[in-house]
N, CA, C and O atoms as a printed pandas DataFrame, in Angstrom:
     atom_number atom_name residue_name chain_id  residue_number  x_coord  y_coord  z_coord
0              1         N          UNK        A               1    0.032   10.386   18.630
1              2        CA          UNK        A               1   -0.268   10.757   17.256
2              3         C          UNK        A               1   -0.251    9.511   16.386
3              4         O          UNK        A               1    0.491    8.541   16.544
4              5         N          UNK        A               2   -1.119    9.665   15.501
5              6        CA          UNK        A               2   -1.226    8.511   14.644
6              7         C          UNK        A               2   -0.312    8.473   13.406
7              8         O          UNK        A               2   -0.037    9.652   13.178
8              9         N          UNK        A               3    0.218    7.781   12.607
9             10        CA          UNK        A               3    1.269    8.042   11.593
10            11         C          UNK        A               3    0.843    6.713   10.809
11            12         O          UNK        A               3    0.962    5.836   11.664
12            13         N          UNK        A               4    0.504    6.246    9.885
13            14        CA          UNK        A               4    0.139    4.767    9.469
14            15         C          UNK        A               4    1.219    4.518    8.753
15            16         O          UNK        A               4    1.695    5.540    8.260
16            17         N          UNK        A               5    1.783    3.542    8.510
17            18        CA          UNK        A               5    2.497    2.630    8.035
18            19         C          UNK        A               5    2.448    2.283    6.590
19            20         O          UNK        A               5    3.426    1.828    5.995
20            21         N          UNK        A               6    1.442    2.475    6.109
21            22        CA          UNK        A               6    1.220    2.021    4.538
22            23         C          UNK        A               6    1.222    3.807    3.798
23            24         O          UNK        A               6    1.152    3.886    2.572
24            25         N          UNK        A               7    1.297    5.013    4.565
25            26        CA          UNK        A               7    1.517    6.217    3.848
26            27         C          UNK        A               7    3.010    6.439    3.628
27            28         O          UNK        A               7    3.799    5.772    4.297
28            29         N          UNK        A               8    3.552    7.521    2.544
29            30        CA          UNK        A               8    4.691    8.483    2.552
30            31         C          UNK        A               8    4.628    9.735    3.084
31            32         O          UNK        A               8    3.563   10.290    2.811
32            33         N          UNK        A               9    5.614   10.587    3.951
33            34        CA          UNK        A               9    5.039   11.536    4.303
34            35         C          UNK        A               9    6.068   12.642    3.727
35            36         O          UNK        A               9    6.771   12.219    2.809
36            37         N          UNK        A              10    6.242   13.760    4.042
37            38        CA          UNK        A              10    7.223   15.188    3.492
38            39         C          UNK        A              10    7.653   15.709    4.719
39            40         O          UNK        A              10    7.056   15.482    5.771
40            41         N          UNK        A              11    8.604   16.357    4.638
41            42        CA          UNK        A              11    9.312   16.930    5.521
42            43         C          UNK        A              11    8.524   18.487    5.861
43            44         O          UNK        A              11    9.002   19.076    6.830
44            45         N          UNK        A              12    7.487   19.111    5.215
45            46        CA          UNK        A              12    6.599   19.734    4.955
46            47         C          UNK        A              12    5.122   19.420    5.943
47            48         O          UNK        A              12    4.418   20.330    6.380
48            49         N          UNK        A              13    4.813   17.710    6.201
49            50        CA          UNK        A              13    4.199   17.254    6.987
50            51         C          UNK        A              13    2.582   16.936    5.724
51            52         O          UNK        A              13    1.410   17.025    6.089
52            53         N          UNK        A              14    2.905   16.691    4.744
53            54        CA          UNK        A              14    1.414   16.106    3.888
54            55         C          UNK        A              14    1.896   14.700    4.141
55            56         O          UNK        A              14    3.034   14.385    4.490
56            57         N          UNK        A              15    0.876   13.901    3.918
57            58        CA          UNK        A              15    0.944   12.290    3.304
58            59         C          UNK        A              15    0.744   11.920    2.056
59            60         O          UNK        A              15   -0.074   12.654    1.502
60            61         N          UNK        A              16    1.130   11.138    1.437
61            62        CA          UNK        A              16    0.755   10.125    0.339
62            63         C          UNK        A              16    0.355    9.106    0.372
63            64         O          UNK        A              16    1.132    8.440    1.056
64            65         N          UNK        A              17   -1.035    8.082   -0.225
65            66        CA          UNK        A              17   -1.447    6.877   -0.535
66            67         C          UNK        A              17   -0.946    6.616   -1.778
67            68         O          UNK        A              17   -1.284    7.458   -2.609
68            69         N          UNK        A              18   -0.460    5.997   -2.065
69            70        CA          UNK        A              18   -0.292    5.676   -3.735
70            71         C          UNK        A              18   -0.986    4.366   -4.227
71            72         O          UNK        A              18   -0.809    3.327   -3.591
72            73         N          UNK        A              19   -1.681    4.387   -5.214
73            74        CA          UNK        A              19   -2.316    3.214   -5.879
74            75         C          UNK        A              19   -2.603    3.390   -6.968
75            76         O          UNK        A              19   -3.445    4.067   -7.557
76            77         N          UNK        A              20   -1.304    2.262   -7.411
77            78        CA          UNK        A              20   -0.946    2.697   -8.891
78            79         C          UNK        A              20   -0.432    3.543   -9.154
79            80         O          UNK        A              20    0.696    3.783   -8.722
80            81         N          UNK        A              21   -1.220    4.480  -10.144
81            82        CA          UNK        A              21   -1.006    5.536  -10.531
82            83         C          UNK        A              21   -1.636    6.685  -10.461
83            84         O          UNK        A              21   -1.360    7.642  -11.185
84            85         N          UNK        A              22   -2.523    6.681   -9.594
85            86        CA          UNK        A              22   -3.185    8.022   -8.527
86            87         C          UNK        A              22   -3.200    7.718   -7.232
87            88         O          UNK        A              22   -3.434    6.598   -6.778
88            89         N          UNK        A              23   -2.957    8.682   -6.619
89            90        CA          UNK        A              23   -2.770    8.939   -5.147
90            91         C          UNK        A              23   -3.636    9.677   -4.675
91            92         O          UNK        A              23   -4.405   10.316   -5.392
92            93         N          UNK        A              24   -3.662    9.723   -2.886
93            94        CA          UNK        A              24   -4.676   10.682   -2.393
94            95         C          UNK        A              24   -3.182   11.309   -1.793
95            96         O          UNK        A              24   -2.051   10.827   -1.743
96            97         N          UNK        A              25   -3.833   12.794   -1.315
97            98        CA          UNK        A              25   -2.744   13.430   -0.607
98            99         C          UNK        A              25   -3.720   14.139    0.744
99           100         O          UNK        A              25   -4.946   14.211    0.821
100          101         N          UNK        A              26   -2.772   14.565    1.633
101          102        CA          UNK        A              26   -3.688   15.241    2.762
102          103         C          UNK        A              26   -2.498   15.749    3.610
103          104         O          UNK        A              26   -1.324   15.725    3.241
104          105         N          UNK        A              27   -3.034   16.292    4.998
105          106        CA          UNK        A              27   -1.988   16.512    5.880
106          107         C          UNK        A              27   -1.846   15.723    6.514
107          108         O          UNK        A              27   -2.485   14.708    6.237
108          109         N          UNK        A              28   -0.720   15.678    8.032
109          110        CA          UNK        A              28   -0.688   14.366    8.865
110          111         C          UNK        A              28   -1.335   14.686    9.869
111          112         O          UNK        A              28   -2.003   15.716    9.777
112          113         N          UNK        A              29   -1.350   14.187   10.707
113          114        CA          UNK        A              29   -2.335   14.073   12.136
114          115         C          UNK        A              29   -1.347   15.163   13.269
115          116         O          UNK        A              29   -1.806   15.661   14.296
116          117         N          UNK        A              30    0.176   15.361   12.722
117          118        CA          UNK        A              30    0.938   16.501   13.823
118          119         C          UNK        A              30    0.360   17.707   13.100
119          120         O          UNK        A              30   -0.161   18.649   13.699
120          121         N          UNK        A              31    0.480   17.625   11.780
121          122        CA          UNK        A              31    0.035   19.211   11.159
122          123         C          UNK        A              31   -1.191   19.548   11.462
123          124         O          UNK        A              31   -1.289   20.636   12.031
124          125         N          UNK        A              32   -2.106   19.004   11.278
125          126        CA          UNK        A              32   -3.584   19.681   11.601
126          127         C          UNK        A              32   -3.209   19.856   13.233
127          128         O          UNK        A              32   -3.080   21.046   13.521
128          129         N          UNK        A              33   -3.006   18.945   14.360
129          130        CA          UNK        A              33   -2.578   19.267   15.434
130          131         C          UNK        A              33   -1.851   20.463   15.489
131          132         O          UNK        A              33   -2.203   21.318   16.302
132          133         N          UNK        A              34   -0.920   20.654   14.773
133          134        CA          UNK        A              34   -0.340   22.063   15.486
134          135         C          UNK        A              34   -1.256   23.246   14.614
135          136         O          UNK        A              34   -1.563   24.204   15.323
136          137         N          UNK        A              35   -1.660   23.310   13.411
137          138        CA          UNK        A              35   -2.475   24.257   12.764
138          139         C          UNK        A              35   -4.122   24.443   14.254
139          140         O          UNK        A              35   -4.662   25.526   14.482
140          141         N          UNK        A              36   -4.356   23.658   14.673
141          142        CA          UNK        A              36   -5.488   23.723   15.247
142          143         C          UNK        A              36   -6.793   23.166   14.168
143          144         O          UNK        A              36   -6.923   22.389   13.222
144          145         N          UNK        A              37   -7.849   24.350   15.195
145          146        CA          UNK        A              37   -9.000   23.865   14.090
146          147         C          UNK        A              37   -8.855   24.711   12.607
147          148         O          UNK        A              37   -8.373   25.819   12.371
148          149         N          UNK        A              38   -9.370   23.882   11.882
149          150        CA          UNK        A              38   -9.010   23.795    9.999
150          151         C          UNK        A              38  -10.331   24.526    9.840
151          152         O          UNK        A              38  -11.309   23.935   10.299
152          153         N          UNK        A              39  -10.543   25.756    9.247
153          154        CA          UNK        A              39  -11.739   26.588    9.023
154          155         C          UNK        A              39  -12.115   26.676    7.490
155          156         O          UNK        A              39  -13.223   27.137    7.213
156          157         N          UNK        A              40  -11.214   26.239    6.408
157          158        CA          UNK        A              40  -10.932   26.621    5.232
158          159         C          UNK        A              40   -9.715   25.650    4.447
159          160         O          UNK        A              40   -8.587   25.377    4.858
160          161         N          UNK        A              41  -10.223   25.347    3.489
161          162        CA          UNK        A              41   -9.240   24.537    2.262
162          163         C          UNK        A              41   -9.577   25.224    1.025
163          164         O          UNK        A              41  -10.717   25.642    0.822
164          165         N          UNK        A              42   -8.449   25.382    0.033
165          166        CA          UNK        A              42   -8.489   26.123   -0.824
166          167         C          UNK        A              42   -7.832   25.705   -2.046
167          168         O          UNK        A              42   -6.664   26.092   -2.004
168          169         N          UNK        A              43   -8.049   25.175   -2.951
169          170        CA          UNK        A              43   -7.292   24.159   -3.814
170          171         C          UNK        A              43   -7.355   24.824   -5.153
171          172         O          UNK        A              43   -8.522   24.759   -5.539
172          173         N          UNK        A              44   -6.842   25.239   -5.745
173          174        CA          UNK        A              44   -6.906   26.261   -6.924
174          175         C          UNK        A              44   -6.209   25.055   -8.217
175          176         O          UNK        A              44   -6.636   25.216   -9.360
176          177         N          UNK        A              45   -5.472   24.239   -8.047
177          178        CA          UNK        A              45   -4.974   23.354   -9.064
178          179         C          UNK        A              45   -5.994   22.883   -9.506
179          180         O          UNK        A              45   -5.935   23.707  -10.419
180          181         N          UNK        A              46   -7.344   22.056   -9.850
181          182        CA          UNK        A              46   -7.669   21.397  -10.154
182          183         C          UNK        A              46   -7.767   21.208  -11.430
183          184         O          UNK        A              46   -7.726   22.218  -12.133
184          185         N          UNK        A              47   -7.890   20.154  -11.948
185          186        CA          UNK        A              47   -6.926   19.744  -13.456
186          187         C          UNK        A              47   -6.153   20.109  -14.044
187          188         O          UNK        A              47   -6.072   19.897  -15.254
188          189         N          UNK        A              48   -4.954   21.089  -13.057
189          190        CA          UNK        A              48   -3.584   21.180  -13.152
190          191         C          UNK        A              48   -2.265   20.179  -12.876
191          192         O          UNK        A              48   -2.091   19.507  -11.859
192          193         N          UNK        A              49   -1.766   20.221  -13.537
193          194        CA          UNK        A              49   -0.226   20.044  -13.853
194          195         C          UNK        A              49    0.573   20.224  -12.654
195          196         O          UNK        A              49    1.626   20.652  -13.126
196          197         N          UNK        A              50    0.737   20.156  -11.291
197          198        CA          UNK        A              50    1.481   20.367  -10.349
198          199         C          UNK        A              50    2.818   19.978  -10.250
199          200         O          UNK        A              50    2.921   18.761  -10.404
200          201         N          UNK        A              51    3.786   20.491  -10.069
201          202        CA          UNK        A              51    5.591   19.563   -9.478
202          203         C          UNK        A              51    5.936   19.605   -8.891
203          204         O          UNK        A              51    6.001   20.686   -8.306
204          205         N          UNK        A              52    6.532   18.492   -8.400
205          206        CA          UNK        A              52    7.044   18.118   -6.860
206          207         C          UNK        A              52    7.493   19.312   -6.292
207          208         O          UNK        A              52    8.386   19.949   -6.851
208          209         N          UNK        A              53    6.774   19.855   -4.819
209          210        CA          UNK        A              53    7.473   20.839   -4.074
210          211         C          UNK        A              53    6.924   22.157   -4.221
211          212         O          UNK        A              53    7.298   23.117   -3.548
212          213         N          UNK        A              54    5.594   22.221   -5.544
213          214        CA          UNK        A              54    5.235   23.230   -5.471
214          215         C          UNK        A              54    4.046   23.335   -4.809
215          216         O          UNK        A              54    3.545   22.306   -4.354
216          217         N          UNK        A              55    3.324   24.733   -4.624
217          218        CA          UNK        A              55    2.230   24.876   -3.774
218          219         C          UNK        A              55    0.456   23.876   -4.799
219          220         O          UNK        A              55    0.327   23.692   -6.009
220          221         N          UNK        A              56   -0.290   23.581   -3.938
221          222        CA          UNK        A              56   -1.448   22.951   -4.776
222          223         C          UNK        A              56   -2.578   23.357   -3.856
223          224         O          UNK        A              56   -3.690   22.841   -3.756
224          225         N          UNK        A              57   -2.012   24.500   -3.132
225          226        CA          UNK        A              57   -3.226   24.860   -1.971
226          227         C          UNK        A              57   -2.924   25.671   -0.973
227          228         O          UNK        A              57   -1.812   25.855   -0.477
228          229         N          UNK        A              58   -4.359   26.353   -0.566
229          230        CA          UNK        A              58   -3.819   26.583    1.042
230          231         C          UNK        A              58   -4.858   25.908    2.351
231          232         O          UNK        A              58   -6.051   25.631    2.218
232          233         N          UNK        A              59   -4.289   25.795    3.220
233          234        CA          UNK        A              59   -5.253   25.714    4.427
234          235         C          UNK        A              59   -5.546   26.806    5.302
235          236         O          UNK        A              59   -4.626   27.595    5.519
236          237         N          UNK        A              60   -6.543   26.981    5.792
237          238        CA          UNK        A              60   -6.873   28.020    6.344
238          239         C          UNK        A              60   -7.178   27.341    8.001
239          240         O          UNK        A              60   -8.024   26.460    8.147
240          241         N          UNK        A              61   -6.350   27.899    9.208
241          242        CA          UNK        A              61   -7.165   27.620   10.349
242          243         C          UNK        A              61   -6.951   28.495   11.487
243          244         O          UNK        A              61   -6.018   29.298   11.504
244          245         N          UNK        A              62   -8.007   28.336   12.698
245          246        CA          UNK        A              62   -7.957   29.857   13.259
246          247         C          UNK        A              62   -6.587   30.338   13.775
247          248         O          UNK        A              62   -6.315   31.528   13.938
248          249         N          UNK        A              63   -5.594   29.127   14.064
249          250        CA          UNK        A              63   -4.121   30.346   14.125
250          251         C          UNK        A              63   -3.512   31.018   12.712
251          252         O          UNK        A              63   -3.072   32.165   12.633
252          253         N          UNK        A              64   -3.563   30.333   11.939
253          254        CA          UNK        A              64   -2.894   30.584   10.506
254          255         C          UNK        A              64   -3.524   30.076    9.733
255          256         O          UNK        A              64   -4.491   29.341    9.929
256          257         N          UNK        A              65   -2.854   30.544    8.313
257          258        CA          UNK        A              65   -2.793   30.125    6.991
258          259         C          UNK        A              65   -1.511   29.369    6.688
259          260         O          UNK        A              65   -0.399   29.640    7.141
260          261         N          UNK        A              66   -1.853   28.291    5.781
261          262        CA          UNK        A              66   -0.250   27.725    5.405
262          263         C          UNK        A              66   -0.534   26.896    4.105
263          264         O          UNK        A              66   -1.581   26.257    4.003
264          265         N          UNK        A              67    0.408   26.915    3.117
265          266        CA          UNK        A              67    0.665   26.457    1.847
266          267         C          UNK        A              67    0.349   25.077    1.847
267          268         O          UNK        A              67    0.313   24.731    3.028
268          269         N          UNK        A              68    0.130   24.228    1.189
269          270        CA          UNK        A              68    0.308   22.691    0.640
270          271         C          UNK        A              68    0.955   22.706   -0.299
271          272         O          UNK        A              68    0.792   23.549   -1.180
272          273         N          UNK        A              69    2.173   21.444   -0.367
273          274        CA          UNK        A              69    3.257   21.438   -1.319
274          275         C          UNK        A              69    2.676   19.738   -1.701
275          276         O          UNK        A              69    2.301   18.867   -0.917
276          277         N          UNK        A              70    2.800   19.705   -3.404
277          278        CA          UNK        A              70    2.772   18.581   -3.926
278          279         C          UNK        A              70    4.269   17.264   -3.370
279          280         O          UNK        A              70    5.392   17.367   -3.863
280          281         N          UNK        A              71    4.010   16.455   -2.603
281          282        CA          UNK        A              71    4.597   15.113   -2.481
282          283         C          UNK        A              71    5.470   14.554   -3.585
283          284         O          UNK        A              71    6.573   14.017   -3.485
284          285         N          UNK        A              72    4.621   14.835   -4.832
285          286        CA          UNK        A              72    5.426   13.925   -6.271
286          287         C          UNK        A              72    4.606   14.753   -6.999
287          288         O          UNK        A              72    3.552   15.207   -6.554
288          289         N          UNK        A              73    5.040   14.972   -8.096
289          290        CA          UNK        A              73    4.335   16.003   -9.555
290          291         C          UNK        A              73    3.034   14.956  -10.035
291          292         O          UNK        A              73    2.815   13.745  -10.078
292          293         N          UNK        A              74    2.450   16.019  -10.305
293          294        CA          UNK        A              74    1.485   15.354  -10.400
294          295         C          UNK        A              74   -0.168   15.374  -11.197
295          296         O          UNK        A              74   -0.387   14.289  -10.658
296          297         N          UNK        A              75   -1.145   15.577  -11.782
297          298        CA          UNK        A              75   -2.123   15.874  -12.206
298          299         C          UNK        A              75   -3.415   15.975  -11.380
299          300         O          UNK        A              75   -3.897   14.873  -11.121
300          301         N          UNK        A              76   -4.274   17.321  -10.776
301          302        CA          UNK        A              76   -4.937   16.884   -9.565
302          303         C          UNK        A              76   -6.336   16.991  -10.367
303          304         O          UNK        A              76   -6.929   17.893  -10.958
304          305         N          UNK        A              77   -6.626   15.298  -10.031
305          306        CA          UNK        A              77   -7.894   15.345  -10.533
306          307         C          UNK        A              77   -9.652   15.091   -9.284
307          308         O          UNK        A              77  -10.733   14.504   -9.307
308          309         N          UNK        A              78   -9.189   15.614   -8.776
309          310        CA          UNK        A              78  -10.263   15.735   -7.987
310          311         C          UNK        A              78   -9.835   16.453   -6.490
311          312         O          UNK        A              78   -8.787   16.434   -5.844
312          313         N          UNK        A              79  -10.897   16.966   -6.307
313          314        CA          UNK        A              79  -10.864   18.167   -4.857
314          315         C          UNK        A              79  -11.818   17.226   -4.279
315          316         O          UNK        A              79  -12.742   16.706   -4.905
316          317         N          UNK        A              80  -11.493   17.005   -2.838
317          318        CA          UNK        A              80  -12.209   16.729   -1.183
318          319         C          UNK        A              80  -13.652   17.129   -1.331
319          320         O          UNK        A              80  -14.179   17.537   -0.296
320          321         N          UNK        A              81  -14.196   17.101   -2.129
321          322        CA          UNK        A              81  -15.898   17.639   -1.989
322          323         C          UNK        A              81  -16.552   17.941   -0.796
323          324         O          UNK        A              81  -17.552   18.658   -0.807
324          325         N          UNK        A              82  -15.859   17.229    0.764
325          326        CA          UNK        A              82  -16.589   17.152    2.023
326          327         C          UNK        A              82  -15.815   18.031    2.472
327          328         O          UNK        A              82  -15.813   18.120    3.700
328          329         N          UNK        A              83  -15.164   18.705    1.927
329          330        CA          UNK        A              83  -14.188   19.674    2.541
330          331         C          UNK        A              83  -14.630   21.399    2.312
331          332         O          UNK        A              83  -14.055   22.332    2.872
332          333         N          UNK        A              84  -15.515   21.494    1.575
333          334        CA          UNK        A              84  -15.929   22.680    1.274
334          335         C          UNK        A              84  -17.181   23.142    2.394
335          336         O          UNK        A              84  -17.168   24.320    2.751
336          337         N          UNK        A              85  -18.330   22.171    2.986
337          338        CA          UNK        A              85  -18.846   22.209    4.173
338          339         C          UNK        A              85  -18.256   21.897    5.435
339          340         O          UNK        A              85  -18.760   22.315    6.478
340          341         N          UNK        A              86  -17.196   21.171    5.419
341          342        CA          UNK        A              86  -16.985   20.510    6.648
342          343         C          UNK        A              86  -15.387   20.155    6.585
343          344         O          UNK        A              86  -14.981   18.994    6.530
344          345         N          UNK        A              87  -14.482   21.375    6.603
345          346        CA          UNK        A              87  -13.186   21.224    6.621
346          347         C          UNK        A              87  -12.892   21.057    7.973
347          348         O          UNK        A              87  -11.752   20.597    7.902
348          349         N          UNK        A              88  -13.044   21.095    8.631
349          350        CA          UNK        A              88  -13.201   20.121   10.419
350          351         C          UNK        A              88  -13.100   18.549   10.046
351          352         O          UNK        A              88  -13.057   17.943   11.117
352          353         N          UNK        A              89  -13.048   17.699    9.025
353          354        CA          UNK        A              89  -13.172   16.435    8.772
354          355         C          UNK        A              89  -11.189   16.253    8.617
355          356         O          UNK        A              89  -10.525   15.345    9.118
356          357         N          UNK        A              90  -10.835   17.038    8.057
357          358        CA          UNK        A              90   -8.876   17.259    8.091
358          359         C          UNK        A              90   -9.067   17.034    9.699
359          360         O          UNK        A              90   -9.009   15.847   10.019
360          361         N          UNK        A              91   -9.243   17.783   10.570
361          362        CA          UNK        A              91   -8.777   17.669   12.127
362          363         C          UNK        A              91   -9.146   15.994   12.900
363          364         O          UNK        A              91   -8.381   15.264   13.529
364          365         N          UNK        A              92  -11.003   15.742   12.446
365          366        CA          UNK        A              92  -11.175   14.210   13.101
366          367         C          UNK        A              92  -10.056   12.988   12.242
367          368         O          UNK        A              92   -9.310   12.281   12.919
368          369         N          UNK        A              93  -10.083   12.900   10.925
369          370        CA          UNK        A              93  -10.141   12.063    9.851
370          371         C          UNK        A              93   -9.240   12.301    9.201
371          372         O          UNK        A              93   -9.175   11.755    8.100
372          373         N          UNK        A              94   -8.184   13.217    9.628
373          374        CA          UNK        A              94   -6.188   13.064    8.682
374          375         C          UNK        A              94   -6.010   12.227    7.215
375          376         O          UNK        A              94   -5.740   12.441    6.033
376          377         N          UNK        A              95   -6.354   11.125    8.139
377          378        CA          UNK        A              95   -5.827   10.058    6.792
378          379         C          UNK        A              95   -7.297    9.329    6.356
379          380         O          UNK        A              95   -7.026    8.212    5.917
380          381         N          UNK        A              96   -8.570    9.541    6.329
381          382        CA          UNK        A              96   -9.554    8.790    6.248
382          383         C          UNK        A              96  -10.277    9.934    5.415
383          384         O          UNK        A              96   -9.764   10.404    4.400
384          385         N          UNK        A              97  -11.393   10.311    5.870
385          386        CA          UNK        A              97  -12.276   10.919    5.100
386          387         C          UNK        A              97  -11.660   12.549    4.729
387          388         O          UNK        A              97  -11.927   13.234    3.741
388          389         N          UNK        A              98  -10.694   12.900    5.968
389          390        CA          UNK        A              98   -9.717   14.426    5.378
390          391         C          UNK        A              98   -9.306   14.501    4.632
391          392         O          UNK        A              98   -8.888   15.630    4.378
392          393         N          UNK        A              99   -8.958   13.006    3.251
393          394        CA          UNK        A              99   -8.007   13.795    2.289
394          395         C          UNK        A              99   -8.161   15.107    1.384
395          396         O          UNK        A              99   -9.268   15.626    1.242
396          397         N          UNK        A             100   -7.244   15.519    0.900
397          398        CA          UNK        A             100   -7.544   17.034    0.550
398          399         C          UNK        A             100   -7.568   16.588   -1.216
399          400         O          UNK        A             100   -8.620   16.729   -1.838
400          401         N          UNK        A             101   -6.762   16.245   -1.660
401          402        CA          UNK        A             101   -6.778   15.954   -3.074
402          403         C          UNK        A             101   -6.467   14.326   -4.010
403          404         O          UNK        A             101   -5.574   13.558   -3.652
404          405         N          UNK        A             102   -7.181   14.104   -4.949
405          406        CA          UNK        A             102   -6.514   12.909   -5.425
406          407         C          UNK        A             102   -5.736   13.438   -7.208
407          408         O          UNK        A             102   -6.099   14.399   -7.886
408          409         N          UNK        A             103   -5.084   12.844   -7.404
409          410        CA          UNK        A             103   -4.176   13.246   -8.275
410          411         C          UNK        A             103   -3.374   11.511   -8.747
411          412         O          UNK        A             103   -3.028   10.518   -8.106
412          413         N          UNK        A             104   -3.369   11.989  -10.448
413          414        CA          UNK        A             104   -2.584   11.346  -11.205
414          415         C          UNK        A             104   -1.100   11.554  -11.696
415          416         O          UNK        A             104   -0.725   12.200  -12.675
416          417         N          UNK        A             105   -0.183   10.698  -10.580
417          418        CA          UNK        A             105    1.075   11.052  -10.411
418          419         C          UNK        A             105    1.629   10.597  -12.172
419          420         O          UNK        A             105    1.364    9.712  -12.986
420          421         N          UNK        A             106    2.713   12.063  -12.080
421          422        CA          UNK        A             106    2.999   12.301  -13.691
422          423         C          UNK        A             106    4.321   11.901  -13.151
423          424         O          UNK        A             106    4.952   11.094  -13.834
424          425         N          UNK        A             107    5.051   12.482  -11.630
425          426        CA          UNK        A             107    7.088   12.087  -11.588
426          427         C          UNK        A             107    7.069   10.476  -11.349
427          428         O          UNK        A             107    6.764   10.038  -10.240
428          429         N          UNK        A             108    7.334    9.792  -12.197
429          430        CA          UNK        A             108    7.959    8.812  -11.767
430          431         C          UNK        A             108    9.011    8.636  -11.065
431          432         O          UNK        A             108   10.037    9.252  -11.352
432          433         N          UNK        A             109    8.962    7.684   -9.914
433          434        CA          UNK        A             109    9.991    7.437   -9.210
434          435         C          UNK        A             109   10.120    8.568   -8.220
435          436         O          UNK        A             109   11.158    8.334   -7.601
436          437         N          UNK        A             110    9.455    9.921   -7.669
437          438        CA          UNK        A             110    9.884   10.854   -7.106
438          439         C          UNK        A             110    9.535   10.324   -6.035
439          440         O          UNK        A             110   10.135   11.013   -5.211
440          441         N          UNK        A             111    8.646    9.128   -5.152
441          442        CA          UNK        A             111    8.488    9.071   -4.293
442          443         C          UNK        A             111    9.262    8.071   -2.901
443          444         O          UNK        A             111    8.992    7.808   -1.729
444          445         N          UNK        A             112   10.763    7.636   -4.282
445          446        CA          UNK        A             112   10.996    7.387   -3.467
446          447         C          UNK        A             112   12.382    8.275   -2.571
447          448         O          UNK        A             112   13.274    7.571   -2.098
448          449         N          UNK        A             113   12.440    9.421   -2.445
449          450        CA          UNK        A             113   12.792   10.297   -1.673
450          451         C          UNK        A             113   11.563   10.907   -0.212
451          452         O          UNK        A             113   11.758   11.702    0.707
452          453         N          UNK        A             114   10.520   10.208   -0.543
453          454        CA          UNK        A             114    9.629   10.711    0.663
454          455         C          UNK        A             114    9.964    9.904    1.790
455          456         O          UNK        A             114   10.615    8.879    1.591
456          457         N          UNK        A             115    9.548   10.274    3.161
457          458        CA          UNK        A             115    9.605    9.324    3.992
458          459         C          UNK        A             115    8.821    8.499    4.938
459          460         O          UNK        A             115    7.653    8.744    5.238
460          461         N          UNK        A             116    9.619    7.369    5.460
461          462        CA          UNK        A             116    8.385    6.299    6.030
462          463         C          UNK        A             116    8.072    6.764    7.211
463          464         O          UNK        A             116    8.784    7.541    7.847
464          465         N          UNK        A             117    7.000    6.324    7.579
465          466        CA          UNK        A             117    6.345    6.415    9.094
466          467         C          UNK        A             117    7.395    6.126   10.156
467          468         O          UNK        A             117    7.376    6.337   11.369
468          469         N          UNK        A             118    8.460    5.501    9.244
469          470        CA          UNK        A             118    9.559    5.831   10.991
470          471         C          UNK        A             118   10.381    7.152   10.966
471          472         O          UNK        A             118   10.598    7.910   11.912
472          473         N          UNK        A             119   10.760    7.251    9.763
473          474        CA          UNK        A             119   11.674    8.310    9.124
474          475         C          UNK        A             119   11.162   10.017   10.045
475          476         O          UNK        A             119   11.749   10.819   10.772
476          477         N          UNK        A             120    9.706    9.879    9.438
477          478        CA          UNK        A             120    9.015   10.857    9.740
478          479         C          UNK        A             120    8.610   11.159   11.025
479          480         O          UNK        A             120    8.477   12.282   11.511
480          481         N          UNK        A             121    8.371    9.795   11.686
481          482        CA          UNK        A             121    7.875    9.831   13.461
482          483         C          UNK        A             121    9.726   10.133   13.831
483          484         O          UNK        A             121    9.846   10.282   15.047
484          485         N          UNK        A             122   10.763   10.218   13.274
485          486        CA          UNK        A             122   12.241   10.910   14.098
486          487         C          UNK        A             122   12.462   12.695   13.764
487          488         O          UNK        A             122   13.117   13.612   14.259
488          489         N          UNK        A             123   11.406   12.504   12.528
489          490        CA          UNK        A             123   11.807   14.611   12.045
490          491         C          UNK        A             123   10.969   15.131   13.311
491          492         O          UNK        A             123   11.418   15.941   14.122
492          493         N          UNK        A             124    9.709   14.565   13.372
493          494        CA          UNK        A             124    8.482   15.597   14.406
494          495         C          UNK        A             124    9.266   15.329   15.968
495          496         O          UNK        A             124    9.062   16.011   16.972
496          497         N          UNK        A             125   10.353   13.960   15.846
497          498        CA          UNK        A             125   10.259   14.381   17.743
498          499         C          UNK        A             125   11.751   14.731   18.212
499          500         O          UNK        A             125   12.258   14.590   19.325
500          501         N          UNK        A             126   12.382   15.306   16.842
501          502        CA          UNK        A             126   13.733   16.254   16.761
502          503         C          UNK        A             126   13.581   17.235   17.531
503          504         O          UNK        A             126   14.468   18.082   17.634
């Protein structure tokens, strides 16, 4: 599994890019793995107000459905556009062309309770 080094991840299993002061968010490369194939993304925040921990979505895939929780509070200003034809791009492309949302982080400082690519590669092989 891939995990990159320059993301934050959640105990929940999304990632964070941060730059600056907007971020991209998405899932990781174990979550879409264990969700399977991704049939559906569903993002109802957009140019909402989100806070850390609350829902900003769902995913839809053929075993289940499951929530997306915001990383850091946040303002989501843009939805995955390639995700509405081709939510199969979450399963190839995790951290590349899958992201699910970009957003203008409003918590300061909340991220640094997330964790690093080592932190996170010890929760998944608990």
């Amino acid at each position: 599994m891939n995990f990159p080094t320059d993301l934050l991840y959640t105990t929940d299993h999304e990632w964070i890019r941060i730059e600056e002061n907007t971020a991209y968010i998405g899932i990781t490369d174990y979550a879409q793995s264990e969700l399977g194939e991704i049939v559906f993304v569903d993002v109802d925040s957009l140019d909402n107000t989100v806070q850390k921990g609350e829902v900003f979505g769902t995913i839809e895939a053929v075993k289940a459905v499951s929530d997306l929780y915001m990383p850091v509070s946040g303002t989501v200003l843009e939805v995955n556009p390639d995700l509405d034809d081709h939510p199969e791009l979450i399963n190839e492309d995790p951290y590349g062309d899958g992201w699910i949302i970009k957003i203008e982080i409003t918590g300061k400082g909340e991220e640094q309770v997330l964790l690093s690519q080592n932190e996170y590669t010890t929760l998944i092989n608990e």
